[in-house]
LOMAR-643448 format. One line per 5 residues: their letters; for each residue z, y, x of C-alpha. Coordinates in pm, 1 decimal. Layout:
BEGIN
A) Z:Y:X ~ ...
This chain:
BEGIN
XXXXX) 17228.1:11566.5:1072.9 ~ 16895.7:11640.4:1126.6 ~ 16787.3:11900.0:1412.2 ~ 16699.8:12250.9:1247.3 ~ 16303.1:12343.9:1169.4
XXXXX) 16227.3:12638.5:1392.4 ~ 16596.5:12844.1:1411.5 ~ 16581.5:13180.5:1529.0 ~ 16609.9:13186.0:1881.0 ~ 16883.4:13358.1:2106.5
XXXXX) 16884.3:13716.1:2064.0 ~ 16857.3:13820.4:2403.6 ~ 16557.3:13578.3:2443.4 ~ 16323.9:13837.1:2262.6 ~ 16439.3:14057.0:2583.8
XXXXX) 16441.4:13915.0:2887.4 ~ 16189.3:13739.7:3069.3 ~ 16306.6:13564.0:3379.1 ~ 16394.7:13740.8:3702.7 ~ 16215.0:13487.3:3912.8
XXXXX) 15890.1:13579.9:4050.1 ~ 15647.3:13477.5:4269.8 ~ 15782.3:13454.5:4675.9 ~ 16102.5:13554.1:4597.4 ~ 16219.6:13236.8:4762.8
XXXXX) 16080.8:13388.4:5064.8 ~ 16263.8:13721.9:5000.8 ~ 16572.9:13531.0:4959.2 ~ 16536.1:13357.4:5309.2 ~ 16425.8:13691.0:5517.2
XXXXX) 16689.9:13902.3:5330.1 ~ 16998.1:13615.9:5413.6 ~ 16846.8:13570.4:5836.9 ~ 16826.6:14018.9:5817.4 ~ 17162.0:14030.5:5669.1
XXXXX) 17349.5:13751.9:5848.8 ~ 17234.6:13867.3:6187.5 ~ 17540.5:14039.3:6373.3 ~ 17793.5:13989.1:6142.1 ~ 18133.8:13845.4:6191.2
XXXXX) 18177.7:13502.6:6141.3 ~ 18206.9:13290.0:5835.7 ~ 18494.0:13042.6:5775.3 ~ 18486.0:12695.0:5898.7 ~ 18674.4:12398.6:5594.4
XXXXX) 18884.2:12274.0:5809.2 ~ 19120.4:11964.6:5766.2 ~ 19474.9:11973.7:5574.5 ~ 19310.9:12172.7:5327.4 ~ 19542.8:12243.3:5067.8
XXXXX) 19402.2:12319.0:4687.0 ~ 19551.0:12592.3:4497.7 ~ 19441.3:12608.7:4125.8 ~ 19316.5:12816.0:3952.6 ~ 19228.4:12986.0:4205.5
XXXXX) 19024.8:12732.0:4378.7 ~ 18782.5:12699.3:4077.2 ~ 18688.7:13029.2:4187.3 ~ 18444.3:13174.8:4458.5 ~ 18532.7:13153.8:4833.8
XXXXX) 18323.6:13443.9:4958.7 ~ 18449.0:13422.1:5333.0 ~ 18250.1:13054.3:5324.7 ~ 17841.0:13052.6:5341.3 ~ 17758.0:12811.5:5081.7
XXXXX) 17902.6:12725.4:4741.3 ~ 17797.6:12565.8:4400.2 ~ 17888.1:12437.4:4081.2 ~ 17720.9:12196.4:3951.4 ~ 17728.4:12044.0:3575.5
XXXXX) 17583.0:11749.2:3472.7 ~ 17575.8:11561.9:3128.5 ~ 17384.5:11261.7:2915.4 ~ 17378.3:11371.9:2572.0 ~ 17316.5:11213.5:2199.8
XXXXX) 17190.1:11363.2:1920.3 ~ 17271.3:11220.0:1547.5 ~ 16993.9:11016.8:1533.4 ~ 17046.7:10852.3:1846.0 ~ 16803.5:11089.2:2115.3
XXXXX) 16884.9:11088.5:2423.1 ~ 16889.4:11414.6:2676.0 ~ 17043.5:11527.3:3011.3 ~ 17135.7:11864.2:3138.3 ~ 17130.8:11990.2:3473.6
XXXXX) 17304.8:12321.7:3468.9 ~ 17402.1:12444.4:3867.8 ~ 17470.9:12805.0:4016.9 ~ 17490.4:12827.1:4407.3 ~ 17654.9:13149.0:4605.2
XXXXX) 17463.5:13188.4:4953.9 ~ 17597.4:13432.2:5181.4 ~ 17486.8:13701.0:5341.2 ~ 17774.0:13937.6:5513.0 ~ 18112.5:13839.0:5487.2
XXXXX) 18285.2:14193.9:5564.8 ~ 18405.4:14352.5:5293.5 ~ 18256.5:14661.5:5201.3 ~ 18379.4:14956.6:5502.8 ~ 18447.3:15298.4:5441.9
XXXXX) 18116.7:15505.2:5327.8 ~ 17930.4:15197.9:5334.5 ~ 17759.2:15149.0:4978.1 ~ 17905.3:14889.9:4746.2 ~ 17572.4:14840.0:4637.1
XXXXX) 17475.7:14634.8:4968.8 ~ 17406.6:14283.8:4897.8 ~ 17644.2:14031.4:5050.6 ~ 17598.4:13740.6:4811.2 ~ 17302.9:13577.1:4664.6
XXXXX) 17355.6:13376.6:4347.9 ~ 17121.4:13128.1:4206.2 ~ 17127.2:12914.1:3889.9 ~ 16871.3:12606.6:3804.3 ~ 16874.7:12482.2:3404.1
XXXXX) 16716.8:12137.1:3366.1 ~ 16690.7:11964.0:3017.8 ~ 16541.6:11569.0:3057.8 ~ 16445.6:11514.6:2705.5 ~ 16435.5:11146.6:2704.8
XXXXX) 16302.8:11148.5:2327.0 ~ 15914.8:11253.6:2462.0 ~ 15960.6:11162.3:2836.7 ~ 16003.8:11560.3:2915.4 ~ 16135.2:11746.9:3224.4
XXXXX) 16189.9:12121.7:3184.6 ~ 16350.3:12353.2:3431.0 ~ 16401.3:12692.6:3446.6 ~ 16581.8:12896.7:3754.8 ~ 16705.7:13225.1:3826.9
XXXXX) 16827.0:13432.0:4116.6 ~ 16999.2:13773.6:4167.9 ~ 17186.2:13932.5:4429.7 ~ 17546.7:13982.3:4316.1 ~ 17622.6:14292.6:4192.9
XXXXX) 17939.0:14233.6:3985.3 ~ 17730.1:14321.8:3637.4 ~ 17419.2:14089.3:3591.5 ~ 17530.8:13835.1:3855.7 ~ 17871.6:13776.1:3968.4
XXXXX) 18161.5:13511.3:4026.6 ~ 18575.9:13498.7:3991.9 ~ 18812.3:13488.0:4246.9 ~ 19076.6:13410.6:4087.6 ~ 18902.9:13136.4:3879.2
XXXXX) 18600.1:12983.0:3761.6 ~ 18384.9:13224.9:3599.9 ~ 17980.1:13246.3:3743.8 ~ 17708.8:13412.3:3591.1 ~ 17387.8:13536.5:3600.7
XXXXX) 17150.0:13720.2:3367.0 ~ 17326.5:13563.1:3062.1 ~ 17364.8:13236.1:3197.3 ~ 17740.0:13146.8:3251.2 ~ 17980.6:12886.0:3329.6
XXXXX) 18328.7:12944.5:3276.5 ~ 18694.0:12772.0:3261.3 ~ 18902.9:12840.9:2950.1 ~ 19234.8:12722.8:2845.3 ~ 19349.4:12347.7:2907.7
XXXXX) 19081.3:12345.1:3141.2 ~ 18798.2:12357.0:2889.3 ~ 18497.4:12447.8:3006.1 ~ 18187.7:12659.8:2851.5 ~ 17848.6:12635.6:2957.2
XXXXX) 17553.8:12863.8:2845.4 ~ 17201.5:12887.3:2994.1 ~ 16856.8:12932.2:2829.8 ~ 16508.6:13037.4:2906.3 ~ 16258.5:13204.2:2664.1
XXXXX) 15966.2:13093.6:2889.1 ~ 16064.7:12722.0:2859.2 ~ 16165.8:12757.4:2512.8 ~ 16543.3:12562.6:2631.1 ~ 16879.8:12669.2:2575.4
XXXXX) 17229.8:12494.3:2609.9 ~ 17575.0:12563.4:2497.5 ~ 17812.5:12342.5:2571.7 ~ 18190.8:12309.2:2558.1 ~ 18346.2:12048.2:2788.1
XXXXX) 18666.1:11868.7:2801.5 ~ 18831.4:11659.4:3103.7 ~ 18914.6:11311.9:3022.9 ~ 19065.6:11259.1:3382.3 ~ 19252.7:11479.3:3587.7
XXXXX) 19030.2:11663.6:3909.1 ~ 18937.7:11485.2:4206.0 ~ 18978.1:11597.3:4572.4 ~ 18719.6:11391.9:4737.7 ~ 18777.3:11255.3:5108.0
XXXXX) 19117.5:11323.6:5199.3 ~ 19275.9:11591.1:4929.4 ~ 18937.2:11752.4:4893.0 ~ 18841.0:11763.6:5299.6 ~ 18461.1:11592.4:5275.1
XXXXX) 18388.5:11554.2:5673.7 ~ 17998.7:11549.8:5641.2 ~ 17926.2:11504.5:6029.7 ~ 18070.9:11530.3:6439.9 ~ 18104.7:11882.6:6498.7
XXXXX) 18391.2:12113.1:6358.5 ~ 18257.8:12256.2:6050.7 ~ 18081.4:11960.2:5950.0 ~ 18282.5:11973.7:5615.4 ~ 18291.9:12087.0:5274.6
XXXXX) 18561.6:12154.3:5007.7 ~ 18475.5:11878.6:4740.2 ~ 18628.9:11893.1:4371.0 ~ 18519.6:11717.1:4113.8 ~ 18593.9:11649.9:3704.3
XXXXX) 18403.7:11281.3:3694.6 ~ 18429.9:11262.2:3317.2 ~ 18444.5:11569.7:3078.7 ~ 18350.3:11498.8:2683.2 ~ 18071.7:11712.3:2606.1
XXXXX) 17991.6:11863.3:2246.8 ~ 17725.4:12170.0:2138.3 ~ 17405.1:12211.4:2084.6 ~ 17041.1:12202.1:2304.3 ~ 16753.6:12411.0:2204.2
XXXXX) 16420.5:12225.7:2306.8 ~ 16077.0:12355.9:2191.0 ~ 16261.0:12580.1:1958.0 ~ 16458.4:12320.9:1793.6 ~ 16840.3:12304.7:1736.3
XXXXX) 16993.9:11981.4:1846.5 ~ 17346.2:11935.0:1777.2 ~ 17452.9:11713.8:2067.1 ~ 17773.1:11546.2:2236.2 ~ 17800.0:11306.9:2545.5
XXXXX) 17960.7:11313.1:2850.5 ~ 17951.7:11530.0:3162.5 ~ 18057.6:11566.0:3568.6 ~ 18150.5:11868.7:3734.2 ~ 18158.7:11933.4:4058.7
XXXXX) 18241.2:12248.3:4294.3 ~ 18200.2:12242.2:4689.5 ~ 18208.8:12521.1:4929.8 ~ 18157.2:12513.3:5284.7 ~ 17973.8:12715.6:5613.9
XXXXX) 17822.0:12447.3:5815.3 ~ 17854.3:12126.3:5593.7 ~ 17608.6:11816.4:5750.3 ~ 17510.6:11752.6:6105.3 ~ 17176.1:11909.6:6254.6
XXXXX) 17016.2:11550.6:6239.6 ~ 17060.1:11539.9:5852.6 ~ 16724.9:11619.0:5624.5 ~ 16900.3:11546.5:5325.3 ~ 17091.5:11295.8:5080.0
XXXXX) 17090.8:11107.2:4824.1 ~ 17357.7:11119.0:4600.9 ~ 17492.6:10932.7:4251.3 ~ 17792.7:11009.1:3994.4 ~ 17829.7:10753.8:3779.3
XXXXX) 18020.6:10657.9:3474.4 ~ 18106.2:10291.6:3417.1 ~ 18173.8:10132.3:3139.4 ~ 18497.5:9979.8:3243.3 ~ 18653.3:10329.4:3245.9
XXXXX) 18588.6:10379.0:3632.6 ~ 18387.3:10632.0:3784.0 ~ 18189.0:10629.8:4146.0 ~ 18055.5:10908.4:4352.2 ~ 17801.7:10834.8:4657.6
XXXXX) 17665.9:11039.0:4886.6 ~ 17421.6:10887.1:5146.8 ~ 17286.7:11101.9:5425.6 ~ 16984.7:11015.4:5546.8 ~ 16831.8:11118.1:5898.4
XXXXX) 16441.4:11153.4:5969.6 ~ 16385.4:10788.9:6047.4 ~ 16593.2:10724.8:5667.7 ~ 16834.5:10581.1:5819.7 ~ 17188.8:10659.9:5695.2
XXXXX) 17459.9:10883.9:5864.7 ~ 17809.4:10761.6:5930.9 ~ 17981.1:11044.3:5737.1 ~ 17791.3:10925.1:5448.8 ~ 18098.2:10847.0:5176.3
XXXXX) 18215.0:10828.9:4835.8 ~ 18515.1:10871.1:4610.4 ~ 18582.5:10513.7:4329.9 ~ 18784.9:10675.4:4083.2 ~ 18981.1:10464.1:3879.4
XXXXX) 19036.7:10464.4:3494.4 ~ 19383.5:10600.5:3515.1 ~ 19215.0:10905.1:3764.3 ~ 19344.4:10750.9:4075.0 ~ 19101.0:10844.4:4396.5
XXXXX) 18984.6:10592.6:4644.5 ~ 18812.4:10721.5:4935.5 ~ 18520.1:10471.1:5034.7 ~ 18384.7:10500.9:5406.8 ~ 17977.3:10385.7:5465.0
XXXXX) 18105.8:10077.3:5572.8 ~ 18270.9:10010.3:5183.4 ~ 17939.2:10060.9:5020.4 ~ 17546.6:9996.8:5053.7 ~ 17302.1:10156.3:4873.8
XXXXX) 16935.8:9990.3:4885.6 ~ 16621.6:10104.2:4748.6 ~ 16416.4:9890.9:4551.2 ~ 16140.2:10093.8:4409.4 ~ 16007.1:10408.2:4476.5
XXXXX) 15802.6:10736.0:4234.6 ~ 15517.4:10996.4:4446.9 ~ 15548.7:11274.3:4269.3 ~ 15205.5:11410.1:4217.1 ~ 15291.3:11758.4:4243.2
XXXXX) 15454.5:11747.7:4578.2 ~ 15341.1:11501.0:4692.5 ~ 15688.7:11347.9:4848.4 ~ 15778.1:10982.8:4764.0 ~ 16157.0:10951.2:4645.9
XXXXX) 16357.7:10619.9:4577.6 ~ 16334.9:10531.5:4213.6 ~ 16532.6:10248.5:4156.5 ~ 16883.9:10129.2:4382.7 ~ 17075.7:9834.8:4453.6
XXXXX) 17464.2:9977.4:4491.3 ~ 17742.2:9775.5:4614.8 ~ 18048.6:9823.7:4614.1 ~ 18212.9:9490.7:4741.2 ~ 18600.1:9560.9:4754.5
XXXXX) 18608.6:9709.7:4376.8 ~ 18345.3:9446.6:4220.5 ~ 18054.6:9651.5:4192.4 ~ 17666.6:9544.4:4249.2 ~ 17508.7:9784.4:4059.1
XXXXX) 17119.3:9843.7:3940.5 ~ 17041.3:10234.1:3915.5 ~ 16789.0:10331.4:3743.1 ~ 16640.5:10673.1:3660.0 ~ 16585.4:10754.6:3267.3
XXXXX) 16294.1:10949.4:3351.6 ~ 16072.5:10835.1:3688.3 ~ 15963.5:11280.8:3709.5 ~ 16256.9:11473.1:3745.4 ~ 16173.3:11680.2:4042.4
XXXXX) 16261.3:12037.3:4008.3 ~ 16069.8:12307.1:4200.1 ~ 16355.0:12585.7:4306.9 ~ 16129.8:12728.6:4562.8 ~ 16190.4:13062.8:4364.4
XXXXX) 16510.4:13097.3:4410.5 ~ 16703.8:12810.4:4622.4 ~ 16377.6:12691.8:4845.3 ~ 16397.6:12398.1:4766.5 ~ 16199.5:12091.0:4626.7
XXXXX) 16452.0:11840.1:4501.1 ~ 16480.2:11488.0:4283.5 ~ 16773.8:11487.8:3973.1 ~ 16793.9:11357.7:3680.9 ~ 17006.2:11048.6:3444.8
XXXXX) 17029.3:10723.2:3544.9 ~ 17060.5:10418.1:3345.8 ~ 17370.9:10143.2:3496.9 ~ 17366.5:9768.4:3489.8 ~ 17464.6:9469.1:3706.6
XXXXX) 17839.8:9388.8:3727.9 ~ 17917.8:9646.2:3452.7 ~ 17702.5:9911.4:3281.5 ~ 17740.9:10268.9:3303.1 ~ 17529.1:10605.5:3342.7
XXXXX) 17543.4:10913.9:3504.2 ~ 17301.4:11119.2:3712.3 ~ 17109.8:11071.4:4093.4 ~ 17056.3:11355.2:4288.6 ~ 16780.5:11328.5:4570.5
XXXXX) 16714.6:11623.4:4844.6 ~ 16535.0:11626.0:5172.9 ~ 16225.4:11391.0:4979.8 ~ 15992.8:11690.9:4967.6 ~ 16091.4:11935.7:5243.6
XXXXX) 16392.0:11898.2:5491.8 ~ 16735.4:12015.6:5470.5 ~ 16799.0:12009.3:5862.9 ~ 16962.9:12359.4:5954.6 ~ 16988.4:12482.5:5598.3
XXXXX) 17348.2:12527.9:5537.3 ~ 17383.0:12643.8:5921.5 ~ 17422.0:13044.2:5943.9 ~ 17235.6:13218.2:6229.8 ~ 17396.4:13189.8:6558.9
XXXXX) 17531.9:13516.8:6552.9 ~ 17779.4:13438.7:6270.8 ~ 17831.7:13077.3:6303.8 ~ 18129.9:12991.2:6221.4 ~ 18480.4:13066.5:6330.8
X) 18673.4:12776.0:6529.0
């Protein structure tokens, strides 16, 4: 049908204005260096990780760094296109637990959340981002399972592992709700989840992924209702000192092929561009069978490149993939050349992400994620040297 003329938009948008202002990036940075300073340390992934679920949908608060991340190409019923970037990240900032006559008020996680609509119909990028210290109340995260939110926004697992997504900004007139099914069991990328991301112990994350949820709800763009259904990735990592200190950043793809496989590939990239050796990816295989794929299995060449005009930074905007023991040689190609998102209010960051189109061997879609373009990543998932973490 049709989208709606004008609905009423969500209540709680006639509320709340966002909770991102001006330099609280800033704030964010001087409060996690004040409050990390001294403390014990955090907890190293280390290998023979073993995944317990549900519980490891949930937050890991002894670790630094942790996000979920959401990602999905969406139709309406006359045949528009859109993608949604909906991601919350846990930074953090003291891992004791809260002593005797201490306050339980004192802040010991940060969470952030970045909503990105790419309305392909008009050749629109809109973002929105929040950030909150956790508190339990406005911003918070499970334990025991996944469950994140933050002023309103919220991403959460229900039964038979479906998953709901809500997010929306008044500001940016945008709003998603989204219920997601997996078509394919979870993924433990590298070896059983263990994603060795450089030399030193530590260099590691804890890598999950769903690589092909169906995806049905509705978008709100410029105050319109769009009924909408597609397909999405998920993907949750957690970690304390992830990538080497000579990483700036990485460029990374999921992608959804038409011939029922689905590829992950994460290139790190030092200074000089060149590409690290942990750089890796998962080939996942109709069926949901994982193959690991070393840098040696793949190659990823650029073969045009967008200067944002904002920033100022030149990313890769179009990509030659290979994959020569499964077939592939891939052209990737974004939907929209300006996707950059400006999460200097809340994550610091200046980053690239947005769909991409598939063709070449087979055809396929999916989304690109590119970080370390506009400002570098070296040292940014390292914790001060006073609570670095345990070996």
């Amino acid at each position: 049908m049709p989208p709606s003329p004008r609905p009423s938009l969500p209540a709680a948008w006639s509320s709340r204005r966002s909770c991102v202002k001006r330099g609280n990036g800033l704030a964010l940075l001087l409060v996690a260096t004040l409050a990390s300073a001294g403390t014990p340390p955090w907890v190293a992934v280390e290998p023979g990780l073993v995944v317990a679920l549900p519980r490891d949908h949930g937050s890991h608060e002894g670790f630094l760094t942790e996000w979920w991340y959401l990602t999905a190409t969406l139709a309406t019923a006359d045949g528009g296109e859109l993608g949604v970037q909906l991601t919350f990240f846990r930074r953090g900032l003291d891992p004791r637990p809260v002593g005797v006559g201490e306050s339980a008020l004192r802040a010991r996680h940060l969470l952030a959340a970045h909503l990105a609509v790419t309305d392909l119909r008009r050749g629109r990028f809109i973002s929105a981002q929040r950030v909150r210290r956790v508190d339990g109340a406005l911003a918070g995260a499970s334990t025991a399972d996944l469950r994140v939110w933050l002023d309103g926004w919220e991403l959460r697992r229900e039964a038979d592992d479906e998953l709901v997504a809500l997010a929306w900004d008044p500001v940016q007139r945008i709003a998603v709700q989204l219920r997601l099914r997996p078509t394919k069991p979870l993924v433990g990328h590298g070896v059983g989840g263990y994603s060795r991301k450089g030399p030193e112990p530590g260099n590691a994350s804890a890598y999950l992924s769903w690589t092909r949820l169906a995806a049905r709800g509705s978008l709100i763009v410029d105050g319109l209702v769009l009924p909408v259904d597609g397909a999405a990735w998920f993907d949750h990592e957690w970690g304390t000192t992830q990538l080497g200190a000579s990483v700036v950043g990485w460029d990374w793809f999921g992608l959804r092929l038409a011939d029922g496989r689905d590829l992950m590939v994460f290139l790190l990239r030092h200074a000089d561009g060149t590409p690290d050796p942990y750089s890796a990816g998962t080939l996942v295989a109709g069926d949901g069978r994982a193959h690991p794929l070393a840098l040696g299995e793949f190659t990823v060449e650029p073969l045009a490149t967008w200067r944002s005009p904002r920033s100022g930074a030149t990313y890769p905007a179009r990509w030659r993939l290979v994959v020569p023991g499964a077939g592939l040689d891939l052209r990737v190609t974004p939907r929209l050349p300006d996707a950059e998102l400006d999460a200097r209010g809340s994550t610091g960051v200046v980053y690239w992400e947005g769909p991409v189109r598939v063709s070449g061997s087979v055809a396929g879609e999916g989304f690109a994620e590119l970080t370390g373009y506009a400002n570098s990543l070296a040292g940014a998932f390292a914790p001060p040297a006073s609570a670095a973490p345990a070996p």
